[in-house]
N, C-alpha and C positions, 0 to 999 in steps of 0.2 A: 096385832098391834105391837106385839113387843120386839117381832122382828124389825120391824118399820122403826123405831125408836132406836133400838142396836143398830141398825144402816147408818140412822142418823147421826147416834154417836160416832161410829165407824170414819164418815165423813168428816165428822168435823177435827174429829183428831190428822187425819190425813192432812185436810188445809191447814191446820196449826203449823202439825209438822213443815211442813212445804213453806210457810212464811214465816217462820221463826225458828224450827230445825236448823242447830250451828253447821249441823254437814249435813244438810240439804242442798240438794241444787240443781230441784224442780223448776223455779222460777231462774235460776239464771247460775251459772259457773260459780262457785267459790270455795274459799280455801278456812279452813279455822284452825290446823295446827300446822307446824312446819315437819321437816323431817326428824326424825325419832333417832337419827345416828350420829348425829351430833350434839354435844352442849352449850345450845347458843337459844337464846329466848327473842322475840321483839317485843317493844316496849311501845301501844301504838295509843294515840291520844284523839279523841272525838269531840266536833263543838266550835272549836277554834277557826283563827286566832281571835284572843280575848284581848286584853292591855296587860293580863296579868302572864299570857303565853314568853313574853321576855324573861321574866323571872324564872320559869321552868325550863328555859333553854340556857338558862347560866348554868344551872344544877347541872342541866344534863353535859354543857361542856366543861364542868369544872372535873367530872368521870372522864370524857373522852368518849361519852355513849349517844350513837345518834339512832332517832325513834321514827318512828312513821304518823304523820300528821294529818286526819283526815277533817278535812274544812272546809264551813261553807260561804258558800257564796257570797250570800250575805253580811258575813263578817268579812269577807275577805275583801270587797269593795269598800268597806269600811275602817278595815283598816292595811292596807294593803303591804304600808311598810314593814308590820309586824308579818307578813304572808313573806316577803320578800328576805325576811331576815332569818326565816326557817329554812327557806330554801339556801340563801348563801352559807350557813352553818353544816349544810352538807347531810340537812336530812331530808326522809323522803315526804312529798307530798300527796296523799289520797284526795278523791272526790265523797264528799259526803253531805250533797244537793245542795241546792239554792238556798232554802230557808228551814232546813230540817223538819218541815212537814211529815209524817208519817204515809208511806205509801200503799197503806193498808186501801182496800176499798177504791184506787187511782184511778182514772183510766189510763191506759196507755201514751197520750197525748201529754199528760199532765207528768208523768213521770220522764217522759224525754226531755220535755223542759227544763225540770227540776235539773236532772244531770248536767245537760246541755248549759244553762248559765252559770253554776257552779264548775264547770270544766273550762269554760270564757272566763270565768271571773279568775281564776288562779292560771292561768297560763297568763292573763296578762300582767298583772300582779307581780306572779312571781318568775316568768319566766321558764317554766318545767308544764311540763303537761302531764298528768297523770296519768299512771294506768292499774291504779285500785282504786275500789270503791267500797262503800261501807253503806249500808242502808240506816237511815233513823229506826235510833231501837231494835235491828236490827231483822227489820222486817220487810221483806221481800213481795212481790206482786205481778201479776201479769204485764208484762210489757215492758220490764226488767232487762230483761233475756237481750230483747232486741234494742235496747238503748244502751246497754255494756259491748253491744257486738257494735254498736256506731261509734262511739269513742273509744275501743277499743281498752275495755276495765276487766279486769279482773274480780269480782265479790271477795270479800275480806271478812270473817267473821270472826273469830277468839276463841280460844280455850277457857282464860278466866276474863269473867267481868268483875273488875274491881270496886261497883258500885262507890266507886269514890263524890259521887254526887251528893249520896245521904250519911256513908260510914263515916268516921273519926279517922284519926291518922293511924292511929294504932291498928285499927279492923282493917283498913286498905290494906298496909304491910304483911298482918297476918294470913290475909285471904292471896294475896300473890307469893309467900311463901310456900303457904301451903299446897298451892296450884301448880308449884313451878314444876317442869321437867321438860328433857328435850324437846325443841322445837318447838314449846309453849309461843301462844301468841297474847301476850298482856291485852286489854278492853279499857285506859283508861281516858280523863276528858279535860282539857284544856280552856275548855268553855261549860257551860250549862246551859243546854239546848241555845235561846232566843235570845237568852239574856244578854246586855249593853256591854255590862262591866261587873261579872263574878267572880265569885271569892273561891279561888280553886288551894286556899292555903292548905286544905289536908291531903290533895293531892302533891305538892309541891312536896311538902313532909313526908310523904310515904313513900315518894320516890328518891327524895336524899339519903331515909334507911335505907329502902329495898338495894338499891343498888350496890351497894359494900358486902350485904351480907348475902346476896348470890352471886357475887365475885366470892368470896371465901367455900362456896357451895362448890367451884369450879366453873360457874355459868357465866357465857361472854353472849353479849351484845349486837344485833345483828337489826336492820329494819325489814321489812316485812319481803322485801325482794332479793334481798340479799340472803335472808333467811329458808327461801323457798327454793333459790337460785345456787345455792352452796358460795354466796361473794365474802368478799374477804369480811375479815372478825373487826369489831371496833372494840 
């Protein structure tokens, strides 16, 4: 019996690993840190676009720092101009499904979809087609694999999650400080999951600090392909 019970646990940690593991990529290709030889971070945002996504893209052009935006579908048909205006700002756009459902438990079918309208929704939108993808939650599933190999995605996981959903401005900034280092890929969110119109003011805030005081660290700015690709510094 106890063996049987040790399998099982064995098991279950394996699946864990495999669909929430940041450098796993059982279910499907992906990346969660950049290269270790240079000093350059990206700064990548989940959820969006929001109505409040304008106000985080003044911040980030008032720096000169452009981020990786992964958005869904959902929102993006809804608000398409705010999608449109990420992209003419000259940053990059990710796929991060249709309705941010959890793909835990999917079938296959249901997960191509998901990408599939989200990858329609922001190409027409915004005019760019993606080629990263971000799982809700970060959580990965059979039949992954073969819907990142149709659209041609890359998986994008992170180094730090900045839980800037439930932290304070202060905790966001401190926990991306203290994460920072080469090739770091930022986790944070421009939306809240489903929601119409949320209130992302403490990320706005942490990212006004964070930004000055890892520039004085030496750290420069890069979005998630430019960071993996060696492209030029913003």
């Amino acid at each position: 019996m106890g063996g049987k019970i040790a399998l099982a646990v064995g098991v279950a940690g394996v699946a864990s690993y495999a669909a929430r593991g940041r450098s796993a990529g059982v279910f499907a290709p992906s990346v969660w840190h950049g290269p270790r030889s240079r000093r350059a971070i990206a700064l990548t945002f989940d959820d969006g676009p929001s109505p409040s996504t304008s106000r985080l893209l003044d911040v980030l052009d008032s720096y000169g720092v452009k981020a990786t935006f992964f958005q869904c579908g959902m929102h993006v048909r809804r608000l398409p101009e705010i999608a449109r205006a990420v992209a003419e700002g000259k940053h990059e756009i990710g796929n991060h499904t249709h309705s941010h459902n959890s793909l835990w438990l999917r079938s296959p079918d249901f997960i191509l979809r998901e990408i599939g309208e989200a990858q329609q929704a922001i190409e027409s939108a915004a005019g760019v087609k993606p080629i990263l993808f971000r799982a809700p939650y970060g959580v990965r599933w059979f039949g992954l694999r073969a819907a990142q190999q149709r659209f041609g995605l890359l998986g994008v996981m992170w180094t730090v999650l900045a839980r800037d959903w439930k932290l304070p401005a202060p905790l966001i900034t401190s926990r991306l400080l203290q994460g920072a280092e080469n090739g770091a890929i930022f986790c944070l969110h421009d939306g809240r999951e489903r929601a119409v119109a949320p209130d992302i003011t403490c990320t706005i805030t942490a990212i006004r600090e964070t930004i000055p005081r890892l520039r004085d660290l030496g750290y420069q700015f890069r979005t998630v392909s430019q960071l993996l690709q060696g492209g030029s510094v913003q």
